[in-house]
VEXVOKOL-101226 format. One record per residue (C-alpha): x, y, z. Coordinates in nm, 4 decimals. Layout:
# VEXVOKOL-101226
DRENRO        x        y        z
DRENRO        X        Y        Z
...
END
This chain:
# VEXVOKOL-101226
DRENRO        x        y        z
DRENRO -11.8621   5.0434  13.6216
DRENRO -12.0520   5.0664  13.3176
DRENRO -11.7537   5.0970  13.0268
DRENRO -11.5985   4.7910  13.2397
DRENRO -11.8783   4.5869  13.2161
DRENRO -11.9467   4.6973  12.8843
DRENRO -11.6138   4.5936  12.7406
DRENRO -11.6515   4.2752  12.9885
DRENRO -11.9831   4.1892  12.8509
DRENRO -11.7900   4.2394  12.5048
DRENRO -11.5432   4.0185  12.5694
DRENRO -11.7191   3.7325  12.7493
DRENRO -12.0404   3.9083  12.5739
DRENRO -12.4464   5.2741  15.3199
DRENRO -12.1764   5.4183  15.2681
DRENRO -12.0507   5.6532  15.4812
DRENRO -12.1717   6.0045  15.4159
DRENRO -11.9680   6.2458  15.1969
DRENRO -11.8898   6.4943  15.4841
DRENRO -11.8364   6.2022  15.7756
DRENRO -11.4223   6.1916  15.6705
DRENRO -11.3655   5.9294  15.9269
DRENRO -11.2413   6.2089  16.2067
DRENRO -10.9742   6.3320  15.9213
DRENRO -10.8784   6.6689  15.8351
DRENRO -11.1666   6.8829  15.6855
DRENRO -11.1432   6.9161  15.2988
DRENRO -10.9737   7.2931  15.1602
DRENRO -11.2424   7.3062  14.9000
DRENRO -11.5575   7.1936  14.8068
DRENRO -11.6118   7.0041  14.4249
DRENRO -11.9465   7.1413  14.2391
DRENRO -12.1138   6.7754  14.1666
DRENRO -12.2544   6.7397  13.7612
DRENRO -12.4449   6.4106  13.7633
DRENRO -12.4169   6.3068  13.3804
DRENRO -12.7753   6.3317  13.2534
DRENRO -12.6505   6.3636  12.9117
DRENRO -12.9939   6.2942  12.7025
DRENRO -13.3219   6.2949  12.7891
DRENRO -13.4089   5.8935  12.8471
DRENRO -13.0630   5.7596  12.8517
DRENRO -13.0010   5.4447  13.0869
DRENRO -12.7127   5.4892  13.2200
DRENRO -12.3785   5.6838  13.2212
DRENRO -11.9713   5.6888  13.3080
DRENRO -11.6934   5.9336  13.2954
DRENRO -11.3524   5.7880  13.2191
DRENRO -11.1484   6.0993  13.1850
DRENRO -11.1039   6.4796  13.2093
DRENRO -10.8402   6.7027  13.0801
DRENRO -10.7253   7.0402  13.2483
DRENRO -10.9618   7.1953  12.9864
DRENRO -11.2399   7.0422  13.1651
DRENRO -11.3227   6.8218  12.8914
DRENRO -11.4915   6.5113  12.9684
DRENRO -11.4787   6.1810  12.8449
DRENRO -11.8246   6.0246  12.8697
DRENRO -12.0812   5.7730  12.7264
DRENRO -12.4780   5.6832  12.8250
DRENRO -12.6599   5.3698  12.6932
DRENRO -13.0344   5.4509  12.5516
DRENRO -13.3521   5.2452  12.6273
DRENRO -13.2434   4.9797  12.3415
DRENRO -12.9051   4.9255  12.5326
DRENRO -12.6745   5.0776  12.2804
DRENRO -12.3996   5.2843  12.3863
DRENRO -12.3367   5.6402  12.2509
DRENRO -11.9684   5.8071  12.2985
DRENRO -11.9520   6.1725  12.3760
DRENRO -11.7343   6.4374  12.5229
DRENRO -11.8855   6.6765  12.7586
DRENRO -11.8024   7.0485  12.8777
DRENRO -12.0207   7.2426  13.1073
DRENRO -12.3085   7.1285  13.0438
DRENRO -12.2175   7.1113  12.6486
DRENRO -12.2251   6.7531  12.5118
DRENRO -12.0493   6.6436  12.1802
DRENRO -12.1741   6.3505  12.0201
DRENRO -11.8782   6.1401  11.8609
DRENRO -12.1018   5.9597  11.5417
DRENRO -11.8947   5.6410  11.4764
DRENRO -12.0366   5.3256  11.4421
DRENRO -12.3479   5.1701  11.5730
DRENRO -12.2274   5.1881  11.9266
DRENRO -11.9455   5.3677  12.0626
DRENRO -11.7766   5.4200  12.3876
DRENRO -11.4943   5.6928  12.4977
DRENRO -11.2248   5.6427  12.7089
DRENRO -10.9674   5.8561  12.7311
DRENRO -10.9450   6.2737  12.6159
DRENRO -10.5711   6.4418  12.5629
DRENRO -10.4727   6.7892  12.6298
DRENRO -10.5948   6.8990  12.2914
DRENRO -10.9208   6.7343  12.3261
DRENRO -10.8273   6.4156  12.0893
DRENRO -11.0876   6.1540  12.2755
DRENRO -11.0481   5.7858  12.2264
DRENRO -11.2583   5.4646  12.2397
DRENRO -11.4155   5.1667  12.0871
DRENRO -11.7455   5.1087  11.8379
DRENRO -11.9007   4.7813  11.6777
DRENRO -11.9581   4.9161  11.3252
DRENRO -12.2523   4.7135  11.3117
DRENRO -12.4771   4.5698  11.5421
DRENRO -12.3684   4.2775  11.7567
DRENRO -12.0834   4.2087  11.5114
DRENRO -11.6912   4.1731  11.6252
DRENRO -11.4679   4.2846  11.6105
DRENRO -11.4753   4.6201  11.8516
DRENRO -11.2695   4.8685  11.6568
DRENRO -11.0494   5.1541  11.8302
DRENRO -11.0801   5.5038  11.6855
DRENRO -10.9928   5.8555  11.7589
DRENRO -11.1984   6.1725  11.7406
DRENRO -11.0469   6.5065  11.6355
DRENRO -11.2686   6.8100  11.7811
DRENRO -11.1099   7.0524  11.5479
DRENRO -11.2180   6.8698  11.2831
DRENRO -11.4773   6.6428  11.3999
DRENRO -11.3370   6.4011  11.2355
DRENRO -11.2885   6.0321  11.2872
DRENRO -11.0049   5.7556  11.2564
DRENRO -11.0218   5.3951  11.2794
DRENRO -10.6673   5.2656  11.4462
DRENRO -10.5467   4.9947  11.2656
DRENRO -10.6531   4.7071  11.3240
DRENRO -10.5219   4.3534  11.4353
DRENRO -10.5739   3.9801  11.4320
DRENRO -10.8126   4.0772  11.7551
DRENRO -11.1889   4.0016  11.8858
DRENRO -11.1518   4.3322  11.9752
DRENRO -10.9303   4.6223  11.9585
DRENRO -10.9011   4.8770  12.2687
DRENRO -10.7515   5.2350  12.3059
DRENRO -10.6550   5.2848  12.7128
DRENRO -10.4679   5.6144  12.6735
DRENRO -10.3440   5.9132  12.4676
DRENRO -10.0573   6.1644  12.5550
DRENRO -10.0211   6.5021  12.4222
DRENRO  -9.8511   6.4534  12.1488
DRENRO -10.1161   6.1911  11.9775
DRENRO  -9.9566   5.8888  12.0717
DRENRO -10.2155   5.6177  12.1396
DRENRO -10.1736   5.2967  12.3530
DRENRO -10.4072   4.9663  12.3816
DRENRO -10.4676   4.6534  12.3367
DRENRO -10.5850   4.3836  12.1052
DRENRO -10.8126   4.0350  12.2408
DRENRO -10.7275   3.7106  12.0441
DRENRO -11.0397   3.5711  11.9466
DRENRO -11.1790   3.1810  12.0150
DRENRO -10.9957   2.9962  12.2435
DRENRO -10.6664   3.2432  12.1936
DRENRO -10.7676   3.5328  12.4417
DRENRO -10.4635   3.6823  12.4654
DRENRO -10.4234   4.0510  12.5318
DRENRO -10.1335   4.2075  12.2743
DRENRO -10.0204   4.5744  12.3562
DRENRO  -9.9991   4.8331  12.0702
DRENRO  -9.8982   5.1788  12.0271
DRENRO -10.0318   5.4366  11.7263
DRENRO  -9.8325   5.7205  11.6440
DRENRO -10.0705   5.8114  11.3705
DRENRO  -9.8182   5.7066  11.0905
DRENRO  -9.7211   5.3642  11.2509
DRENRO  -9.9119   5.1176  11.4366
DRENRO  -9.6271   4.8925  11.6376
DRENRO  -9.6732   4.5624  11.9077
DRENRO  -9.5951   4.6258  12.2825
DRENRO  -9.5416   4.2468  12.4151
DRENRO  -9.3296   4.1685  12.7325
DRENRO  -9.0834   3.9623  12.6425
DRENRO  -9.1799   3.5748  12.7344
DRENRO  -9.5565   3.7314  12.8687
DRENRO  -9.8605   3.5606  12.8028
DRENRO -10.0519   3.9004  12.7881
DRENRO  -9.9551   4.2293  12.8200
DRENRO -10.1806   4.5002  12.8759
DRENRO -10.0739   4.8933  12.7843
DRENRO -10.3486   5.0969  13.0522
DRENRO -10.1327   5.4503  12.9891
DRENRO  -9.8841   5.6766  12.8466
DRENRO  -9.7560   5.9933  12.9887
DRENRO  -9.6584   6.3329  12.7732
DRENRO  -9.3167   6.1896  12.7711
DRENRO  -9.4344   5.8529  12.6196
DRENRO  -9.3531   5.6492  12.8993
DRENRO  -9.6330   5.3802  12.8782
DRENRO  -9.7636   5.2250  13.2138
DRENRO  -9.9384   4.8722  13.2615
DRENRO  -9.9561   4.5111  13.3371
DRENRO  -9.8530   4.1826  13.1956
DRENRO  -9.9121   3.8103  13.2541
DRENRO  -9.5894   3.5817  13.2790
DRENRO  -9.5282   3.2401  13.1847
DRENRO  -9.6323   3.1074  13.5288
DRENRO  -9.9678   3.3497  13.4948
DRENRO  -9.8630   3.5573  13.7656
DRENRO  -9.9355   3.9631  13.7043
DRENRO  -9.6808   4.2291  13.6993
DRENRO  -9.6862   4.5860  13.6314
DRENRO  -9.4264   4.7565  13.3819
DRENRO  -9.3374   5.1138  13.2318
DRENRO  -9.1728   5.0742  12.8881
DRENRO  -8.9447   5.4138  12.7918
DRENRO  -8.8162   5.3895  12.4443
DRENRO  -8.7009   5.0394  12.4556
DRENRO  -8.6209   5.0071  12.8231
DRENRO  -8.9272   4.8112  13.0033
DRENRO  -8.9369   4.7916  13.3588
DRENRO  -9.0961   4.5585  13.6156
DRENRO  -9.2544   4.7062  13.8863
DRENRO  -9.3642   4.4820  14.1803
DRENRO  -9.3768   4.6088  14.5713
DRENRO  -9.2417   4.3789  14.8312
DRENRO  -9.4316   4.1234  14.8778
DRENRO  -9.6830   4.1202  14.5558
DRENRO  -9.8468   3.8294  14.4281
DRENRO -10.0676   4.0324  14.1800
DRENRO  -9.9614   4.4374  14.0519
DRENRO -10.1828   4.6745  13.7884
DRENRO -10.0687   4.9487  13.6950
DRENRO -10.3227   5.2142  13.5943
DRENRO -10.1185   5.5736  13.5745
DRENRO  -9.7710   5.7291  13.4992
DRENRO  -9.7518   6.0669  13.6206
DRENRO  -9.5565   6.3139  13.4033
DRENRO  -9.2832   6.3064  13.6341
DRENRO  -9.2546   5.9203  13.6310
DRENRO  -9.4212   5.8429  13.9249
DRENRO  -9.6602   5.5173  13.8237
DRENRO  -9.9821   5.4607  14.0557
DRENRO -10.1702   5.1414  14.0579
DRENRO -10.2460   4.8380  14.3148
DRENRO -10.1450   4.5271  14.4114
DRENRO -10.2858   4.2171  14.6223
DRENRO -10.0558   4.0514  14.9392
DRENRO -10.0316   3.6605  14.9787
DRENRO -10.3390   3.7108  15.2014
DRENRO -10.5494   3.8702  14.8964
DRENRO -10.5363   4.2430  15.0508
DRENRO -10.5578   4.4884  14.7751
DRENRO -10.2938   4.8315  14.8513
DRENRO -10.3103   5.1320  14.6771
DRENRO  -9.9145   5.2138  14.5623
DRENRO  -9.6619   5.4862  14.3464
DRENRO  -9.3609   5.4077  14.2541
DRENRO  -9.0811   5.6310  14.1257
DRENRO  -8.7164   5.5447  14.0848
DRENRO  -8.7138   5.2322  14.2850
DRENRO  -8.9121   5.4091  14.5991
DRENRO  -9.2392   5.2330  14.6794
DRENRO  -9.5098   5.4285  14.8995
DRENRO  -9.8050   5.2268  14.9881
DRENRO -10.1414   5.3531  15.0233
DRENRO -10.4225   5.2043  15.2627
DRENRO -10.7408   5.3696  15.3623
DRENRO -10.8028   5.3731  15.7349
DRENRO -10.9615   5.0503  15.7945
DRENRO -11.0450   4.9497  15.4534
DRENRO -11.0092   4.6215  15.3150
DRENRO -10.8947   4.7226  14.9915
DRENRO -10.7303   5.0590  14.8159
DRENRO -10.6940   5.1445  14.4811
DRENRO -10.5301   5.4278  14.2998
DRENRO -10.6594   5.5434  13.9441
DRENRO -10.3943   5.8212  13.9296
DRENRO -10.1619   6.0423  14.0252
DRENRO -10.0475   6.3808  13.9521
DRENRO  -9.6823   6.4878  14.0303
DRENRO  -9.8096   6.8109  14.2452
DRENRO  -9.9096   6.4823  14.5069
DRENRO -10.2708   6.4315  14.4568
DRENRO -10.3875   6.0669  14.4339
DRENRO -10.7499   5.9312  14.3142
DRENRO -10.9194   5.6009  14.3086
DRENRO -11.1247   5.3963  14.5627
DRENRO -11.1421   5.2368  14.8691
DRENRO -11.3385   4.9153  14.9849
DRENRO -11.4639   4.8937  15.3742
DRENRO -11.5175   4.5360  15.4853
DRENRO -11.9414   4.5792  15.4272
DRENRO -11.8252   4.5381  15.1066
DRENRO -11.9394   4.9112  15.0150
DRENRO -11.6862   5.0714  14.7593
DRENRO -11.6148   5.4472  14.7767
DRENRO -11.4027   5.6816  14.6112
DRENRO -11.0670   5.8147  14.7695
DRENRO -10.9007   6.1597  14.7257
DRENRO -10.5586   6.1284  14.8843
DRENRO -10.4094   6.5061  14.9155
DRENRO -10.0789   6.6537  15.1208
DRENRO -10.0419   6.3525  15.3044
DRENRO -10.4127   6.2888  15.4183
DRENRO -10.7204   6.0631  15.3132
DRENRO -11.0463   6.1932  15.2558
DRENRO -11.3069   5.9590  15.1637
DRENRO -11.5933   6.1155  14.8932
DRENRO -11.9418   5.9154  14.8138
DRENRO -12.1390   6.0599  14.5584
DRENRO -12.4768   6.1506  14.7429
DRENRO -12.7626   5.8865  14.7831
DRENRO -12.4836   5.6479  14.6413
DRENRO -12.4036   5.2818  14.7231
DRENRO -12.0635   5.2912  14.5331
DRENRO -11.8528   5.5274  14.4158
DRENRO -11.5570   5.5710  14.2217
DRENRO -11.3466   5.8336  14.1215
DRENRO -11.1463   5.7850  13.8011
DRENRO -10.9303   6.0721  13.7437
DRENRO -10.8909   6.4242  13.8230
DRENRO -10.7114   6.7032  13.6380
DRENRO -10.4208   6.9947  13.7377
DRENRO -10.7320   7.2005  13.9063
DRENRO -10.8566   6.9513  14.1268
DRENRO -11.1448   6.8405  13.9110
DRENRO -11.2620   6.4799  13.9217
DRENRO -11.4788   6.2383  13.7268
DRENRO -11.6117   5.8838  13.7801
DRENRO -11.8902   5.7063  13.8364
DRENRO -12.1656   5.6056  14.0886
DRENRO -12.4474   5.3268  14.1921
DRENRO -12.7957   5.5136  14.2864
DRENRO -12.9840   5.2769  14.5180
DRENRO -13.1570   5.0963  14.2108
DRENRO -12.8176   4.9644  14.0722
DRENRO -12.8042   5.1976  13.7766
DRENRO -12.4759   5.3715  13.7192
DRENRO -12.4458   5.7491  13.6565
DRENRO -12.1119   5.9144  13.5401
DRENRO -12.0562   6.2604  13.7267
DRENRO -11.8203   6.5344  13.7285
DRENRO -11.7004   6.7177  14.0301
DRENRO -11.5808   7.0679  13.9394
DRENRO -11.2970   7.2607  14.1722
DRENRO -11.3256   7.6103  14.1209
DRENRO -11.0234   7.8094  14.0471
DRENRO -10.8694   7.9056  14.3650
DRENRO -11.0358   7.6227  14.5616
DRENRO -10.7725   7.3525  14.5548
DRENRO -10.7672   7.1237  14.7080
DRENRO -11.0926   7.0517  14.6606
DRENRO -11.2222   6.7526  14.9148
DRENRO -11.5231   6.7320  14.9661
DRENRO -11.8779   6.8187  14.7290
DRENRO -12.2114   6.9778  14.6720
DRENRO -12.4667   6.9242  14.4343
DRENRO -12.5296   7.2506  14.2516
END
């Protein structure tokens, strides 16, 4: 993914078809497919989030390599002018977009801001004793959530949450690292943390109640959603290495396993029971997953050799981001139409 190995970078500086669905149930709807040609020249793209507005969190890299942060809306791009280079990563409700930017070139630390549409206006979060300073979600209401990276030989990941007036730690008690990935409207923040023996857990924090969540027989659990219902989505790996898709909501595990894949991941999941992410066959090919009233549906962007679909909003809508044959990544969009939903399968318009 570009944004991951972007921030990676930063920090260390034949697929099957999109109609064959494996002999499962034909798909209710059919997505519109945007491919993210945002400027003329850009290198690359991603799309890391969409709200039920259909506004788009995006980014593209230029011929130089730098990264430019917009949000995108039929068609319409928004360039967010912060920095040298900039990245988005996450869009609210209201359109509030978040990300990261190097104020100057090739200089730490990564700073976390927030862009106001309305105003077009941005703000720098505060910052911290960190290499680099990370926003991975936004609710509704404003509230931010992230993470900080200890610098030299201290890379530890320290959680935060921004209310605007107050800037306050998230830590695990006795964890190495803990790592804040989301927050629902109801503030219940989702993620992972690293204990004193380095093994990986997920946890939801409400108010001041943190939670473990581990299913049976978990050596490794991420976290990546909470759903505004509670339900948290995410992955974990078996003693034998095998990645599962997973929710979780009071107490109730449900796993989730592609047919015949060697790994499943969920990216999220909404409480009306539709579930995104990817799934890996054992070629090694990666392709995204829609996971809708109880079925799997597999979805590869066309002429792709990896695909995966980050998130999707309340109308079926998806983003994420593809491979073309060359290796160079390309954010898309996949637009449901009103009255379509489920939408399981795509076109190119």
């Amino acid at each position: 993914m570009m944004i991951g190995s972007f921030r990676a970078g930063a920090l260390a500086l034949a697929a099957i078809p999109l109609f064959a669905l494996s002999a499962l149930p034909a798909r209710a709807g059919s997505l519109l497919l945007v491919p993210l040609n945002l400027v003329a020249g850009q290198q690359q793209s991603d799309a890391t989030d969409i709200n039920d507005a259909g506004q788009v969190a995006a980014q593209y890299s230029d011929a130089s390599g730098k990264i430019h942060a917009v949000v995108w809306k039929n068609g319409a791009v928004t360039n967010i002018n912060i920095g040298y280079s900039a990245f988005t990563l996450r869009i609210n409700a209201q359109g509030l977009a978040v990300g990261a930017y190097l104020a100057t070139c090739c200089k730490y630390p990564y700073k976390a801001f927030v862009y106001d549409p309305v105003t077009q206006l941005t703000r720098t979060i505060a910052e911290h004793d960190a290499y680099g300073t990370f926003p991975n979600g936004i609710n509704s209401s404003g509230v931010i959530i992230g993470d900080n990276v200890g610098s030299g030989n201290n890379p530890i990941l320290k959680g935060w949450e921004d209310n605007n007036t107050l800037t306050k730690t998230i830590n695990v008690k006795n964890a190495q690292s803990t790592y804040p990935s989301t927050i629902n409207d109801a503030g219940t923040i989702g993620g992972w943390y690293i204990d004193a023996s380095s093994v990986t857990h997920g946890f939801t924090r409400a108010g001041t109640k943190t939670k473990t969540i581990d299913p049976p027989g978990a050596t490794t659990t991420y976290i990546s959603y909470v759903a505004g219902d509670g339900t948290v989505a995410g992955g974990y790996s078996d003693a034998s290495s095998h990645y599962h898709g997973f929710t979780e909501n009071g107490g109730v595990y449900t796993l989730f396993d592609y047919p015949g894949s060697a790994k499943t991941f969920l990216n999220a999941y909404s409480a009306g029971g539709e579930a995104v992410g990817y799934w890996g066959d054992i070629g090694g090919i990666t392709h995204g997953l829609i996971w809708v009233g109880g079925n799997y549906y597999n979805f590869d962007y066309p002429g792709s050799t990896y695909t995966v679909i980050e998130k999707a909003n309340a109308g079926g809508s998806i983003v994420g981001l593809y491979l073309d044959a060359g290796g160079v990544a390309h954010g898309f969009v996949g637009i449901c139409a009103a009255g379509d939903a489920p939408c399981t399968s795509g076109h190119v318009g």
